[in-house]
N, C-alpha and C positions, 0 to 999 in steps of 0.2 A: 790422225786426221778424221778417220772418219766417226768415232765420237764423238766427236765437237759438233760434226754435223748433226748426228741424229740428234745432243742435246740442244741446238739450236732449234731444231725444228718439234722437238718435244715442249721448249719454251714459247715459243712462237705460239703454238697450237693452244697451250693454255691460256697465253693472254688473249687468244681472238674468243675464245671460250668462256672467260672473264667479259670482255667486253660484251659477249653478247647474250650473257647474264645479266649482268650489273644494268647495263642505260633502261633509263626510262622508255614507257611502254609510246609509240606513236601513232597517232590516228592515222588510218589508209586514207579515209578522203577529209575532206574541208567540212562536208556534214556530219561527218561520225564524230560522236564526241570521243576525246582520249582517257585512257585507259587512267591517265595519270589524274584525272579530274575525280574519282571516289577514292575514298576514305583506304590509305595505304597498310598494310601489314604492321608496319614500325609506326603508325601514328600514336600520338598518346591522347587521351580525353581532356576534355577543357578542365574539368575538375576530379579531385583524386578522390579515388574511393574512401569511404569511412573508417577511421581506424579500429580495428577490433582491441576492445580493451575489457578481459577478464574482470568479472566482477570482484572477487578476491579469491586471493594465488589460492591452490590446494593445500591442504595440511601436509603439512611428510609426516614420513611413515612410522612409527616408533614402536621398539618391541616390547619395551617394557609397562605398553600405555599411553596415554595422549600427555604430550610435553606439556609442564606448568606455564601457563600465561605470561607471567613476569618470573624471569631466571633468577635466580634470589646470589648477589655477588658474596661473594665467601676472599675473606683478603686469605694470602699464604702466609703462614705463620712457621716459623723455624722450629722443626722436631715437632709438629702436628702433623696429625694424618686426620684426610677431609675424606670421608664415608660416601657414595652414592647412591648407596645399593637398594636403601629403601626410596629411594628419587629425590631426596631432597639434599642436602649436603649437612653433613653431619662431624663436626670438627671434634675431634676425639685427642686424647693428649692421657693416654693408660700406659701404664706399665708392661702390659703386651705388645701396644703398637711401638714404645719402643724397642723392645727384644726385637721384634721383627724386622724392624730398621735397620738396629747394628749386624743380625743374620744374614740382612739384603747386599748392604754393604760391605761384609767381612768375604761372602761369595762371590761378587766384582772385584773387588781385592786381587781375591787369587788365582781368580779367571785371567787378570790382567797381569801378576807378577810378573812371569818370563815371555810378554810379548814387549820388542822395542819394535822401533820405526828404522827403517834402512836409512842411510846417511843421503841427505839430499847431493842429486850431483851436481858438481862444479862446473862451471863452462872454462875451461883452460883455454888459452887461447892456443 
C-alpha cells in the first residue's frame, strides 16, 4: 500500500510541475502588458531563410590522378580481359591473359572441390 501512495504522490507532483511549466505566461495587472504578446521561443519567421546551394559539388579524391571527364563504356566481351591500369580501359584478348584465366580458374576449382553445403533442414511436423 504504501507504494502506490508514494507513487501517486510522486505523479501528482509532476503533473502540478508540468502545469506550471507548460501554461502560458499572465499579466499581474490590467496595464502590464503579457508576457505572451512578444515574439515566443518556438515562433517561426514569416519567410524561410535562403537556401544554401553549393556552386558545384567538390571533385573526389583519386589516387591515381584526376578522373577522365566522360568514362569511356567498354561492353564485356567473353574470354577478354579489360586493362585499367594505365586509366583508360584497355581490352586485350593475348595468349597470356588467357593462361591466366584458365590458372584463375583451375585455383577456384580446387579451392572449392571438397567443400559441400549442409543439407537444408526440414520442418517435420
Amino acid at each position: 500500500m504504501k507504494p502506490r501512495v508514494t507513487f501517486i504522490i510522486v505523479i501528482v507532483a509532476a503533473l502540478a510541475i508540468a502545469v506550471i511549466i507548460l501554461r502560458p505566461p499572465q499579466a499581474s495587472s490590467p496595464s502590464e502588458p503579457a508576457l505572451a504578446e512578444s515574439p515566443s521561443v518556438n515562433s517561426l519567421p514569416d519567410t524561410p531563410p535562403p537556401a544554401v546551394v553549393p556552386s558545384a559539388p567538390p571533385a573526389p579524391a583519386t589516387v591515381g590522378g584526376p578522373a577522365p571527364a566522360n568514362p569511356a563504356y567498354v561492353a564485356i566481351e567473353e574470354g577478354k580481359t579489360i586493362d585499367f591500369s594505365s586509366g583508360t580501359p584497355d581490352v586485350r584478348n593475348t595468349a597470356t591473359d588467357h593462361a591466366a584465366l584458365a590458372s584463375a580458374l583451375a585455383e577456384m576449382e580446387a579451392a572449392t572441390d571438397d567443400f559441400t553445403f549442409p543439407p537444408s533442414p526440414t520442418n517435420e511436423p
